[in-house]
Structures are given as C-alpha cells and as structure tokens.
N, CA and C of each residue as an Amber inpcrd file, in Angstrom:
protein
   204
  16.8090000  -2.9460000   0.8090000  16.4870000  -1.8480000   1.7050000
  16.2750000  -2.4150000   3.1030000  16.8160000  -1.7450000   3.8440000
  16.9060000  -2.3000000   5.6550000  16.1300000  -1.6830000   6.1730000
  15.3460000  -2.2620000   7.3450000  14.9570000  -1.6600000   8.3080000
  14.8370000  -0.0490000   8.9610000  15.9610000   0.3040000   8.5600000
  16.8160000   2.1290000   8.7560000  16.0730000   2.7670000   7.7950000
  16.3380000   1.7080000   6.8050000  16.0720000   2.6180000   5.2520000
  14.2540000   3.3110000   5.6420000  13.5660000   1.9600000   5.6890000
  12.0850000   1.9100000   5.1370000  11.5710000   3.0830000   6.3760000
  12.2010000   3.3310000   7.3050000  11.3860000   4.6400000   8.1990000
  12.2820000   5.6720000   7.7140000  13.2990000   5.7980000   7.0330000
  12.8740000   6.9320000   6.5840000  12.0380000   7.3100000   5.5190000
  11.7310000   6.5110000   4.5010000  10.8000000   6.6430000   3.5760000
   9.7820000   7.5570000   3.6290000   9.8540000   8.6990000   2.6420000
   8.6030000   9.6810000   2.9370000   7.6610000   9.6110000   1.6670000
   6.3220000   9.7740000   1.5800000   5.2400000   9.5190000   0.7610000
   4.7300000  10.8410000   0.5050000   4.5990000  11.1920000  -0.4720000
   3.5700000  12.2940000  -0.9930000   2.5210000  12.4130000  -1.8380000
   1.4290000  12.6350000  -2.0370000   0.4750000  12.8900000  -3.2050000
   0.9640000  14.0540000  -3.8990000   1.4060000  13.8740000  -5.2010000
   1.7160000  15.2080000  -5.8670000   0.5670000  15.1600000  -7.1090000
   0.4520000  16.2300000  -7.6610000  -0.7510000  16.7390000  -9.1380000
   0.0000000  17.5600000  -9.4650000  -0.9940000  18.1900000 -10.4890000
  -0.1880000  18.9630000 -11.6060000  -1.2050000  19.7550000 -11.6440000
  -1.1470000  21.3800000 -12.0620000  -1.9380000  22.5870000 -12.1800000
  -1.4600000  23.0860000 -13.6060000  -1.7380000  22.9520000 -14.3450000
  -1.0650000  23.8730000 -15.5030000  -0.0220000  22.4060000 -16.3980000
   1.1310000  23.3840000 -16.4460000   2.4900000  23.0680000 -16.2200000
   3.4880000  22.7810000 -15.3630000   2.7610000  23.2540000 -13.9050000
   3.3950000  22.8830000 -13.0510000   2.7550000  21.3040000 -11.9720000
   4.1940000  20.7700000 -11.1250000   3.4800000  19.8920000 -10.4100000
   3.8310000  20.1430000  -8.5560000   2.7740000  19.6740000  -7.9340000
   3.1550000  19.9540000  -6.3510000   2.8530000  18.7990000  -5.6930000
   3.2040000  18.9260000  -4.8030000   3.2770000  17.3470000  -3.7480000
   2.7530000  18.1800000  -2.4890000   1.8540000  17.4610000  -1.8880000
   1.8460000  17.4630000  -0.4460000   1.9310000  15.7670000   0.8210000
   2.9070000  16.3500000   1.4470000   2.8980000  14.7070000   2.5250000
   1.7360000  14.0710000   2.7860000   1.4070000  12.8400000   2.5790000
  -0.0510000  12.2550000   2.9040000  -0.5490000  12.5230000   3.9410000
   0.6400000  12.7170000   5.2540000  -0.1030000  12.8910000   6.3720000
  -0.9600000  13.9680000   6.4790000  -1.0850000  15.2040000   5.3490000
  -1.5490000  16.1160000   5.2430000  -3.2220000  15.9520000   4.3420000
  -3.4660000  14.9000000   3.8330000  -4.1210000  14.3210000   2.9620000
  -5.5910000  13.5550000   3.4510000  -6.9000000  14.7710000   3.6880000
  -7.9720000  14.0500000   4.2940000  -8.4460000  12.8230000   3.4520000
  -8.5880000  13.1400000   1.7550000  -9.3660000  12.1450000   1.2070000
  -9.3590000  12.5470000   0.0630000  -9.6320000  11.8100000  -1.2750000
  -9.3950000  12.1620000  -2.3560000 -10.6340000  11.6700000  -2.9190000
 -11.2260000  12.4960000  -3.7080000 -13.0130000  12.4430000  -4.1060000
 -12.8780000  12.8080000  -5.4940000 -13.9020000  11.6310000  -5.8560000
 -14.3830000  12.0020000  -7.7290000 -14.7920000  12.6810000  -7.8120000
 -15.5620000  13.0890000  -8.9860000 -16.3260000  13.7390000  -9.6260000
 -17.6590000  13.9730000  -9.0800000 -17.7900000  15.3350000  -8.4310000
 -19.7570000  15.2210000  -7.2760000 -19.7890000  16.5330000  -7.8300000
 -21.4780000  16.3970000  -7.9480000 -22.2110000  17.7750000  -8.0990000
 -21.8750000  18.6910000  -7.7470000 -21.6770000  19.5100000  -8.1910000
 -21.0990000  21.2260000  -7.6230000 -22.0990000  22.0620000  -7.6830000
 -22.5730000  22.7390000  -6.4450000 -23.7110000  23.4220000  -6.8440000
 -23.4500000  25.2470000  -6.5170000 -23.7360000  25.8880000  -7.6480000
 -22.6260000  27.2030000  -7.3890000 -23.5140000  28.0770000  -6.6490000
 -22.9520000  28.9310000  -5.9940000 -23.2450000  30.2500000  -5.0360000
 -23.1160000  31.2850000  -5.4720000 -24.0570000  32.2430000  -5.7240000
 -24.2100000  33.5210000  -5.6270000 -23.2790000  34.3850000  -5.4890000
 -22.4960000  34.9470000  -5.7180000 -22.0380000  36.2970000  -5.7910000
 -20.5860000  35.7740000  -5.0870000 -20.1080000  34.4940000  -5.0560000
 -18.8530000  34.0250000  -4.8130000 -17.9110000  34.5690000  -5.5300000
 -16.5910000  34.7050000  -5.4710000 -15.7670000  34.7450000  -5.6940000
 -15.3070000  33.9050000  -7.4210000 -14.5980000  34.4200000  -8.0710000
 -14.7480000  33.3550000  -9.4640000 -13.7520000  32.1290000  -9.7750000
 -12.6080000  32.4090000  -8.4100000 -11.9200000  31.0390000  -8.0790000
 -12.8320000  30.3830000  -7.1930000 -14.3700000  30.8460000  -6.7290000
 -14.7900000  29.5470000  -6.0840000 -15.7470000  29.0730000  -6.7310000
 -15.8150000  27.7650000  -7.1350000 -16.9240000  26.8360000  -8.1290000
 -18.1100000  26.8370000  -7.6000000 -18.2800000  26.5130000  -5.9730000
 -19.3070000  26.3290000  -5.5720000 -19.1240000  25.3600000  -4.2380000
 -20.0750000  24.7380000  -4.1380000 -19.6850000  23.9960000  -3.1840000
 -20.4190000  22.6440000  -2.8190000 -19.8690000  21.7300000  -2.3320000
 -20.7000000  20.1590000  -2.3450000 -20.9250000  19.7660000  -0.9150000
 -21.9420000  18.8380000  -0.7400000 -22.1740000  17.9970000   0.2400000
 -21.4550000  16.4480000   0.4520000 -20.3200000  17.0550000   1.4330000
 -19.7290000  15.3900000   1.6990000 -19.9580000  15.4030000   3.5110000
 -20.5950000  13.6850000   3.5050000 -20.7170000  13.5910000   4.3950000
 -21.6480000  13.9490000   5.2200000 -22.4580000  15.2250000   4.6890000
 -23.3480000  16.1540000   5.5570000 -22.8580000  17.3120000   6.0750000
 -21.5590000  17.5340000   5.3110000 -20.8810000  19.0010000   5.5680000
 -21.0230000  19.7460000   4.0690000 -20.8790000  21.1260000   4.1920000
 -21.0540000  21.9380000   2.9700000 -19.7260000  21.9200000   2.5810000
 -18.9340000  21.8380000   1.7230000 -17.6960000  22.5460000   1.2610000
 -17.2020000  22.4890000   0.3540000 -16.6390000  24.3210000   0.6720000
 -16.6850000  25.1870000  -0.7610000 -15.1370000  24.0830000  -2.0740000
 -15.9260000  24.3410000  -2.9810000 -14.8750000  24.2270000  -4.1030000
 -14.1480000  24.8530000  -4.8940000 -12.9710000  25.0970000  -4.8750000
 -11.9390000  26.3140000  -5.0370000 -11.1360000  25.7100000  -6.6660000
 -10.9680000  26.5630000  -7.7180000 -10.3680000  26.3800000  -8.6340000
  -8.9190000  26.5960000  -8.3220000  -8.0210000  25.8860000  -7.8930000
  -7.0650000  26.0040000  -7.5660000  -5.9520000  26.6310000  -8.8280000
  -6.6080000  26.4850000 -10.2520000  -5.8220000  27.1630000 -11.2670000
  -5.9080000  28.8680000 -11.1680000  -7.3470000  28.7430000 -11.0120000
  -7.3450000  30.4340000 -10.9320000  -6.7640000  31.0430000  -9.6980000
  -6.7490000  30.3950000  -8.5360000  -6.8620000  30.9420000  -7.1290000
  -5.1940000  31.0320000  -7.4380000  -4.2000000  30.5920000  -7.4930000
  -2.5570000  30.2350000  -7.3440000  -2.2540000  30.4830000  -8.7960000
C-alpha cells in the first residue's frame, strides 16, 4: 500500500443493535465508556434509561434499541 493509498483510508466504529450493524466515522466519535451507574429520572421517556455523570456533566442515556 502507497502513500496515495493510506490517505485514502477511512476508519469507522461500527456495533450492532439487534440484528442489525451500523458504523459511524471516528471523526464523529467523542469517547467510548464502560459500564457507569445509571441513575433513572422520573417520568422520562422509556427509551431513556436515565442519565450519568461524566466528567461533571449530566447525560441522558438513551436505549438506542427501543428509540430506532
């Protein structure tokens, strides 16, 4: 592989929901996080889990099976 080749090279993170799988470009890709406390909210929505503290920000956690 040459020089030409390696920029075009494109990278994606893809997962799987179900049966199905999706990719998004890394450049799109803030950070990828284990397993953290979810602490649920009141009268949310039932695709939303709840929501965690990263960083010192709140944010919400979305079941992406139910939501899509």
């Amino acid at each position: 592989m040459g020089i030409e080749d390696i920029s075009s090279v494109k990278t994606y993170l893809s997962f799987k929901i179900g049966d199905e799988e999706f990719g998004a470009h890394v450049s799109k890709v803030l950070s990828i996080l284990g397993l953290q406390k979810i602490t649920k909210v009141p009268k949310s929505p039932d695709y939303m889990k709840g929501v965690i503290n990263l960083r010192e920000m709140v944010l919400p956690v979305i079941d992406t099976c139910f939501k899509f």
